[in-house]
C-alpha positions in Angstrom: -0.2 9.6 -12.1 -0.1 7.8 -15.6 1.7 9.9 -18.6 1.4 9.2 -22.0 4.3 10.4 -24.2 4.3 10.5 -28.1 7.8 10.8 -29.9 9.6 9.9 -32.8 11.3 6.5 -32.7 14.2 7.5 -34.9 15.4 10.5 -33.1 13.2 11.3 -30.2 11.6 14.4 -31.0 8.6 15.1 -28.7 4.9 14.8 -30.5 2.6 15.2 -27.7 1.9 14.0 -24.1 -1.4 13.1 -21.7 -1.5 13.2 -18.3 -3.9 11.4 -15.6 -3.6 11.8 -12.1 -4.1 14.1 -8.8 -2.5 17.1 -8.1 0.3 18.1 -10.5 -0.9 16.9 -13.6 -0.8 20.1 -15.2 2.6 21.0 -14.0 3.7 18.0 -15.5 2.0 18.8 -19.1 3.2 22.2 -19.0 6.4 20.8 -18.8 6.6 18.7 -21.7 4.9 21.3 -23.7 7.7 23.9 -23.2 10.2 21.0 -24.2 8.1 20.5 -27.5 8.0 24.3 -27.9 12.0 24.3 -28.2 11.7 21.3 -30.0 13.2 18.9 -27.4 14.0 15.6 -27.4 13.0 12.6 -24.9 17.1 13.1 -24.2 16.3 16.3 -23.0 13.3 15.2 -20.1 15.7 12.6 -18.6 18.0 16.2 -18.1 15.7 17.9 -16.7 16.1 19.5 -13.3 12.8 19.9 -11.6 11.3 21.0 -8.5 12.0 18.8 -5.6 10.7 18.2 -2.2 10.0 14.9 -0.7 5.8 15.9 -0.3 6.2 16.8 -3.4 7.6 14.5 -5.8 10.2 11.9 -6.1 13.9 12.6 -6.7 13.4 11.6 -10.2 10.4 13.1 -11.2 7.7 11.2 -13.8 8.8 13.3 -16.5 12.1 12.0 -16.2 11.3 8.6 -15.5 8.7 9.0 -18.5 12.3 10.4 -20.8 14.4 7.2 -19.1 11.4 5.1 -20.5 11.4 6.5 -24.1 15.1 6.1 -24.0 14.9 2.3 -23.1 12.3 2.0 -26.5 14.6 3.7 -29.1 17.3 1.4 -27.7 15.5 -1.5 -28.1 16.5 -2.5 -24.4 12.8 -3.7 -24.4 9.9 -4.0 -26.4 6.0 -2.8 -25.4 2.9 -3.6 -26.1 -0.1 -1.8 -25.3 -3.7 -2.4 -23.2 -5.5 -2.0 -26.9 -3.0 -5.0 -28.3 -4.1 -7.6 -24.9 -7.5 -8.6 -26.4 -5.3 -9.6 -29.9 -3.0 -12.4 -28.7 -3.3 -15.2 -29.5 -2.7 -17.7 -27.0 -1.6 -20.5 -29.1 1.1 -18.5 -30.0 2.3 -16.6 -27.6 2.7 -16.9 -23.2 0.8 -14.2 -21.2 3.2 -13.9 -18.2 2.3 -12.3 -14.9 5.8 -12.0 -13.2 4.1 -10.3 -9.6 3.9 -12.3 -6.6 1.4 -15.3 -5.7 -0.6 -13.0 -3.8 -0.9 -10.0 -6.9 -1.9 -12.8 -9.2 -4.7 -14.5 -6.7 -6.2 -11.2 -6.0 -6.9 -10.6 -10.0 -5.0 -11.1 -13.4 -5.1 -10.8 -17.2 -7.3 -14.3 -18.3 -4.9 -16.6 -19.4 -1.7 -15.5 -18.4 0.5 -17.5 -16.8 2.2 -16.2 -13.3 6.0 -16.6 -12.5 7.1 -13.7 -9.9 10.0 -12.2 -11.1 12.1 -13.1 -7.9 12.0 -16.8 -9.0 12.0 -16.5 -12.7 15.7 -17.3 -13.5 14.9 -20.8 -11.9 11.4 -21.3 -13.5 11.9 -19.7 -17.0 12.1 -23.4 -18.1 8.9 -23.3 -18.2 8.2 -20.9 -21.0 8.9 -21.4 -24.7 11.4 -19.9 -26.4 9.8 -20.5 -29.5 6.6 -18.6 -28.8 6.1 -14.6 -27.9 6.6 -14.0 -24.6 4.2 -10.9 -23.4 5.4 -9.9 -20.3 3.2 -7.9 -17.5 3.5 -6.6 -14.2 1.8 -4.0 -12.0 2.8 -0.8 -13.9 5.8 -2.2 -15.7 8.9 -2.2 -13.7 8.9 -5.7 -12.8 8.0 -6.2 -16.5 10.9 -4.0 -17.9 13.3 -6.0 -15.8 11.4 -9.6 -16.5 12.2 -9.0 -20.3 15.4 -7.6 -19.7 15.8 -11.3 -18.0 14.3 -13.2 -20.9 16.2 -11.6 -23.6 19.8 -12.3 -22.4 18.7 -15.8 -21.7 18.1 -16.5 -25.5 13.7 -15.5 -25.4 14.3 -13.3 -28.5 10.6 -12.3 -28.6 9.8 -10.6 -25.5 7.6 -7.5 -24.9 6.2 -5.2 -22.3 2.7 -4.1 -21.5 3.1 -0.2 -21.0 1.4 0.7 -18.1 0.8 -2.7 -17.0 -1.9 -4.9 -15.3 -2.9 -1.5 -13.3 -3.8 0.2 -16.6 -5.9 -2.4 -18.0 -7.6 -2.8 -15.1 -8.2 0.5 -15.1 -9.2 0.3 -19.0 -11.5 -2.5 -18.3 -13.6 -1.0 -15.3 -14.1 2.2 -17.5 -15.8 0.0 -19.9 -17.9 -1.6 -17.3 -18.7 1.4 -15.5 -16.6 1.3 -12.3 -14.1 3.3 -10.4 -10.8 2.2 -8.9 -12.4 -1.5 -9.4 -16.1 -0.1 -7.0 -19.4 0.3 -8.8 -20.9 3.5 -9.4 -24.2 1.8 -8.1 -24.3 -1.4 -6.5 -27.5 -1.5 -4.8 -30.6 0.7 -4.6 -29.7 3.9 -3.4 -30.9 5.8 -0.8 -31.9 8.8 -2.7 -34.1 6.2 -4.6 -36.5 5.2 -1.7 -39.5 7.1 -1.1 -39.1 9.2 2.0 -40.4 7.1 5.0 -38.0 4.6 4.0 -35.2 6.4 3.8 -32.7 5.7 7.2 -30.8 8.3 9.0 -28.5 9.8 7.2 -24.7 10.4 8.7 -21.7 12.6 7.3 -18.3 11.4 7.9 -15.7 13.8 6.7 -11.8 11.5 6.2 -10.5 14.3 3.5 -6.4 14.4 4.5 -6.3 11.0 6.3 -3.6 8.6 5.1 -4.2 4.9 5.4 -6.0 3.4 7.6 -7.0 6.5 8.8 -10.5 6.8 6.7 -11.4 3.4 7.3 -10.7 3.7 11.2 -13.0 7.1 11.1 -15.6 4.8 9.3 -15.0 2.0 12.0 -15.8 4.6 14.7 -19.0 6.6 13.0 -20.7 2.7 12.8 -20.0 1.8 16.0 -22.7 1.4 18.2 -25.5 2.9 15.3 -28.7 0.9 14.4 -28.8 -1.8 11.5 -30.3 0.6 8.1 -28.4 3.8 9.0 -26.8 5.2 6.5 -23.1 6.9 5.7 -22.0 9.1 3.3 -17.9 8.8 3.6 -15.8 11.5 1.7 -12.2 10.6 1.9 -9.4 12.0 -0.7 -7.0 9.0 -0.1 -6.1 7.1 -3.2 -6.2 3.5 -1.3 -9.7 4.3 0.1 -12.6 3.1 -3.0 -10.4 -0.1 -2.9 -10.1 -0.3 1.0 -13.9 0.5 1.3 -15.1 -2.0 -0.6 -13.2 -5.3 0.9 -14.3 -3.2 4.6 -18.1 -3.8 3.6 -17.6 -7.2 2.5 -15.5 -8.5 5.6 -18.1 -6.2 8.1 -21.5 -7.2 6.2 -22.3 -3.5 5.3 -23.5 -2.4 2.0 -22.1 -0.1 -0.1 -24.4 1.8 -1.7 -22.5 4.2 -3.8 -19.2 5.2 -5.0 -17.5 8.2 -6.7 -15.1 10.6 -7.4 -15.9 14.3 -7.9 -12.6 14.9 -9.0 -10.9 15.9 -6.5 -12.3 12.6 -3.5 -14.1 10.1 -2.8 -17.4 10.0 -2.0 -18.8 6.9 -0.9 -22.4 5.7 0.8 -22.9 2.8 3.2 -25.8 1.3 4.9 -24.9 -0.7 8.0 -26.2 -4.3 8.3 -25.2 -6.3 10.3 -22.5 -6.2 13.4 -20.1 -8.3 12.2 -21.0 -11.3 9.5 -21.0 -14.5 11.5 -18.4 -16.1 8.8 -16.1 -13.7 9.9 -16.6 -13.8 13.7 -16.6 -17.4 14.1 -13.0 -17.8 14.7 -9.4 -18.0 12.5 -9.9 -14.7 11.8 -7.3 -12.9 14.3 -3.9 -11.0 13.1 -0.7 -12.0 15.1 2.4 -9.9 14.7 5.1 -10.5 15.9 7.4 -6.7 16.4 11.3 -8.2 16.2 12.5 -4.4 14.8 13.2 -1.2 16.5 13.4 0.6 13.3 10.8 3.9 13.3 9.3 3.1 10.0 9.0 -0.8 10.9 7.3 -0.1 14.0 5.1 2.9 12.3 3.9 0.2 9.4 3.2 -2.7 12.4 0.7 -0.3 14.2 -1.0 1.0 11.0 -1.8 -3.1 10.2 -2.9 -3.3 13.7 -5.2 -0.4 13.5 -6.0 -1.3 10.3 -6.7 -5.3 11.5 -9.5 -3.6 14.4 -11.0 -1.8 12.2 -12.4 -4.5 10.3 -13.7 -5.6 13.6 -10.5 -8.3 14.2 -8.5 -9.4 17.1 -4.5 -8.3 17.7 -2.1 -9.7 19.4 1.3 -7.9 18.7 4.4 -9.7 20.5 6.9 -7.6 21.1 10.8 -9.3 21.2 14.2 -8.3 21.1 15.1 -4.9 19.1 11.1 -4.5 19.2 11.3 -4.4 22.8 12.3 -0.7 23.0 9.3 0.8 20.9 7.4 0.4 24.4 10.5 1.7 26.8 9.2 4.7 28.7 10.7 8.0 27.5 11.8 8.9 30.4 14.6 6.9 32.7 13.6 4.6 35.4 16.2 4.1 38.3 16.3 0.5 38.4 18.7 -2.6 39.9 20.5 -4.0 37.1 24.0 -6.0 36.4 26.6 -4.3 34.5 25.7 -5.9 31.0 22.2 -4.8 31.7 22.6 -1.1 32.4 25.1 -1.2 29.0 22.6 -2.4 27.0 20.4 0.0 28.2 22.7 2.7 27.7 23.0 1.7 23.8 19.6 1.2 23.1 16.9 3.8 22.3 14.8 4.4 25.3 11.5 5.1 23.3 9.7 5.3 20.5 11.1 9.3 20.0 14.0 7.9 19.7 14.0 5.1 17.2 15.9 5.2 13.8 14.7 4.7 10.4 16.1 0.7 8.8 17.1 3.3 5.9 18.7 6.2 5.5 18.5 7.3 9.1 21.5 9.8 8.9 22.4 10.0 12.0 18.7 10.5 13.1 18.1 13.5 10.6 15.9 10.9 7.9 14.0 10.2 11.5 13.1 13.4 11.9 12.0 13.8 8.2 10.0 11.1 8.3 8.1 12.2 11.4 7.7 16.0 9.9 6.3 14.7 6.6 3.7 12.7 8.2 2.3 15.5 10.7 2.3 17.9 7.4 0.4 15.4 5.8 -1.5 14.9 8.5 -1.0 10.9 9.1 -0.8 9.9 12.9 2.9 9.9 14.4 4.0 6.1 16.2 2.4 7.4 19.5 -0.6 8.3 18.1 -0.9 4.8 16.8 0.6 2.9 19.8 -2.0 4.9 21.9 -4.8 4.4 19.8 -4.2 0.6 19.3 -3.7 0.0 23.1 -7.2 2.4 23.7 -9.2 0.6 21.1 -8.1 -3.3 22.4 -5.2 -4.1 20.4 -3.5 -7.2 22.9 0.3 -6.5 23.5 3.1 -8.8 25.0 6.8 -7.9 25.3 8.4 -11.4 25.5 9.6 -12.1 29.0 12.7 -14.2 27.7 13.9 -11.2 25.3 13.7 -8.5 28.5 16.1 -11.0 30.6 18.4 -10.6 28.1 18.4 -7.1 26.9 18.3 -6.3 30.3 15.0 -4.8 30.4 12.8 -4.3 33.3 9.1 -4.6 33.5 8.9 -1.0 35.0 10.8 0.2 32.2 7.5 -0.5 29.8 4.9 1.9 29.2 1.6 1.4 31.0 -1.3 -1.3 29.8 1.7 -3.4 28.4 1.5 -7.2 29.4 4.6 -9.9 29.9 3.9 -13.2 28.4 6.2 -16.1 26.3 6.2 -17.8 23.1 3.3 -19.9 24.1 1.2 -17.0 24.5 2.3 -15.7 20.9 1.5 -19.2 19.7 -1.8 -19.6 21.2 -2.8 -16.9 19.3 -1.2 -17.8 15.9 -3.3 -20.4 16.3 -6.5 -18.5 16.6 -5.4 -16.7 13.7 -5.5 -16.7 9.8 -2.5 -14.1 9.6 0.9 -14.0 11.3 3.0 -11.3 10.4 6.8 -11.5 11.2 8.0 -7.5 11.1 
């Protein structure tokens, strides 16, 4: 959701507002507009007290954050500029800075800007002029907001803020170009443009209500095993899923045909080439992880990369050590001989993946249980659904031998289809692979 407020800068009085976005949009508008009606201030939407509910919308909802923002402009704790300002600087006089990460940057930037991630910019802002304009970007302008924040009380007295950030005027710049969520409307010849006899079998695949990876695993399944030329139409209403779609056809060799959004999803079309392109079967392309937690929401985000990782048609090995060890204990309790330290340990740790705790705000095992009823009302697959469909659909799993001897853990103790294996069989993968994930 992006919100665009309009207020005076001298005492905060409310103009007008826009709103982009999915469901509760509207509710959002409606909102401000009643503030305007009683001739509110942005003081008075960072005092709001709004409907909340974790499905919902954050504990601080956009109209506050959208008040905390306003706030932050009248007292000049930083300075913005907007996406209509980007194609004006002048980079002989002022720094484009990118403070995201490495990665951010590498997958796609403002030209010219230079990129120091904020987590090392106290060590590297010797690099920037302090006699130039410093126009700072990030994402969607957190990291920015805090980057200036930096900059200022280290002596840059000319630093601003892209509102809305890099997301924005991406977004901006597509519109002009006539994409959507960075996919072209048409990329190819569509299939509704050949002549009948050419046209290939057409195939539905309904992924309205999945959650990531869940529409790209039901487009994984449709292809499998259907002739080179057929064609899929894929509606989806996941957010993640134009962007997802797209690097799925260019890793698998299929074409996408098509992409839109009627609004309310996304409806895209795909002709299946090839299997797999050889350039991406050919070896180095596997995805090790290595499971050390025994956190729920660790262990949830391990499987959906694993899923995820197979659908794109690549092989997973997940080594499971230490606290990781008792995602795969069987539920129930298995009568077997153990020292005294052993059967404590067992004792204290969670004998299955029910009972695993969240890394944050567990509570006692309430914020578990939260977690776990949010996902089935939003109808994303629990841990066993994920654990059950990786080990169904190949996914190559290894609780470290060393770790069991001393947590005490017994091979009988491990749910079925589960292999024992040591570092070397971790590292013999690694090697085979172009990712290695450390969760």
């Amino acid at each position: 959701m992006s919100i665009k407020l309009l207020f005076s800068p001298e005492n905060g009085k409310i103009f007008g507002a826009q709103a982009v976005g999915f469901t509760g949009v509207d509710k959002r508008i409606d909102i401000i507009a009643t503030v305007i009606r009683l001739g509110g201030t942005v003081k008075d939407l960072t005092e709001l007290e709004l409907c909340y509910a974790p499905p919902f919308s954050s504990a601080k909802d956009p109209v506050n954050m959208a008040g905390y923002t306003a706030e932050n402009i009248m007292k000049g704790l930083f300075h913005p500029f907007y996406v209509e300002d980007v194609d004006d600087i002048d980079l002989q006089k002022a720094v484009l800075l990118d403070v995201r990460t490495k990665e951010e940057f590498e997958a796609g930037s403002i030209p010219g800007a230079l990129n120091i991630p904020l987590d090392s910019l106290r060590e590297e802002m010797d690099k920037l002029p302090q006699d130039k304009e410093i126009d700072v970007f990030c994402q969607i302008g957190l990291r920015g907001y805090l980057a200036s924040r930096i900059l200022l009380q280290n002596r840059f007295e000319n630093v601003k803020n892209l509102s809305g950030g890099y997301r924005l005027w991406r977004e901006i710049q597509n519109d002009k170009s006539g994409t959507i969520q960075g996919l072209q409307h048409s990329t190819v010849e569509t299939e509704t443009q050949l002549p009948p006899e050419k046209k290939a079998k057409e195939i539905l695949v309904d992924a309205c209500g999945l959650s990531c990876p869940g529409p790209i695993i039901a487009v994984h399944k449709a292809m499998e095993g259907a002739t080179e030329g057929s064609v899929f139409t894929v509606r989806a209403t996941d957010p993640a899923f134009a962007g997802d779609i797209e690097a799925f056809c260019r890793r698998t060799g299929d074409k996408l045909l098509n992409s839109n959004f009627d609004g309310k999803s996304f409806i895209v079309t795909i002709k299946k080439g090839k299997d797999v392109p050889e350039s991406n079967t050919s070896g180095g392309n596997g995805k090790s992880i290595i499971v050390f937690s025994g956190d729920l929401d660790k262990a949830i985000a391990s499987f959906i990369i694993a899923n995820g990782a197979l659908a794109m048609n690549r092989d997973v090995h997940m080594f499971f050590t230490f606290w990781g060890l008792n995602i795969l204990r069987k539920a129930e309790k298995v009568h077997t001989k153990k020292d005294f330290i052993s059967t404590m340990f067992g004792h204290m740790m969670p004998r299955g993946s029910k009972k695993l705790g969240l890394s944050k705000l567990n509570m006692g095992g309430i914020g578990a249980k939260m977690i776990r009823a949010v996902m089935e009302n939003k109808n994303i697959s629990s841990l066993e659904d994920l654990i059950q469909q990786a080990m169904k659909n190949g996914v190559k799993i290894t609780a470290c031998s060393m770790s069991m001897d001393v947590m005490g853990i017994g091979r009988e103790e491990l749910i079925d289809g589960i292999q024992v294996g040591g570092v070397a069989s971790f590292l013999a993968s690694a090697e085979e692979s172009d990712t290695s994930l450390f969760i």
